[in-house]
C-alpha positions as CSV (number, residue, x, y, z in Angstrom):
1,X,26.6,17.8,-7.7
2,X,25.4,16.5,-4.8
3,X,24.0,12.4,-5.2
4,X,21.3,10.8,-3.7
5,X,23.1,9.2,-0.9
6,X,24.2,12.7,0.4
7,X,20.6,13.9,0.9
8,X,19.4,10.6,2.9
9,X,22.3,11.2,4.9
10,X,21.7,14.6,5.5
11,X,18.3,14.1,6.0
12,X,18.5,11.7,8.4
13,X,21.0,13.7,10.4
14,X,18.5,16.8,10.2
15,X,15.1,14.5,11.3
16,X,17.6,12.8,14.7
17,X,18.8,16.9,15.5
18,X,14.5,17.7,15.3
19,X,14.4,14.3,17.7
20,X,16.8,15.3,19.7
21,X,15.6,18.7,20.5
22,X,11.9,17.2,21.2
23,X,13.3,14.9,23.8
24,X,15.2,17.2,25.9
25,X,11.8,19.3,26.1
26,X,9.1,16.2,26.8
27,X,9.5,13.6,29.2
28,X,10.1,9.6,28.6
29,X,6.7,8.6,29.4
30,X,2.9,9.3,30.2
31,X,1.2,6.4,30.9
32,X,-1.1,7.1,34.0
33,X,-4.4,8.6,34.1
34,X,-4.1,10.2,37.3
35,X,-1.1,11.9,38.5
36,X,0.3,13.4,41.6
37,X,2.5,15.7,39.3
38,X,5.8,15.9,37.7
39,X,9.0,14.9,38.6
40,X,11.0,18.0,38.2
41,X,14.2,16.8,36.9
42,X,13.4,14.1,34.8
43,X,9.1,15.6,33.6
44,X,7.6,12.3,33.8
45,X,4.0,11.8,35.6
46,X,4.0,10.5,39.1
47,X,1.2,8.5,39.6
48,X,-1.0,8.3,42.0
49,X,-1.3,5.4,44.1
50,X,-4.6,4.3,43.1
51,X,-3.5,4.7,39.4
52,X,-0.7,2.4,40.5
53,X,-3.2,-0.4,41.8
54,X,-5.7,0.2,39.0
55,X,-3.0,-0.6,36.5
56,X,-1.3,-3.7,38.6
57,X,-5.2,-5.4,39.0
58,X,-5.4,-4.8,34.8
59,X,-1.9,-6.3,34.0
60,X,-3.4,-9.2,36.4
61,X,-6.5,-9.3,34.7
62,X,-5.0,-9.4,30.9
63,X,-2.3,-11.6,31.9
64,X,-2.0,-14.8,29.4
């Protein structure tokens, strides 16, 4: 019989293996608007440089 605390642990183990396998095929982060492209070994956006200054004059902007 297998208890309640076996199938949380199992589980979990199954939902970090499904994590796992969606990191190695998506990149750490997306968070310009407009991109040069991709860098090819670790697939996260390049930005442009006008994304770059768009972004730096709002963190300015919205600083406290």
């Amino acid at each position: 019989m297998v208890d309640k605390k076996d199938k949380r642990v199992e589980k979990a183990q199954s939902r970090r293996q499904q994590e796992n396998q969606n990191e190695a095929k998506s990149p750490a982060s997306d968070i310009y608007g407009e991109v040069e492209g991709k860098d090819p070994e670790t697939r996260v956006e390049v930005p442009t440089d006008e994304a770059v200054e768009k972004s730096m004059e709002w963190i300015n902007e919205n600083a406290k």
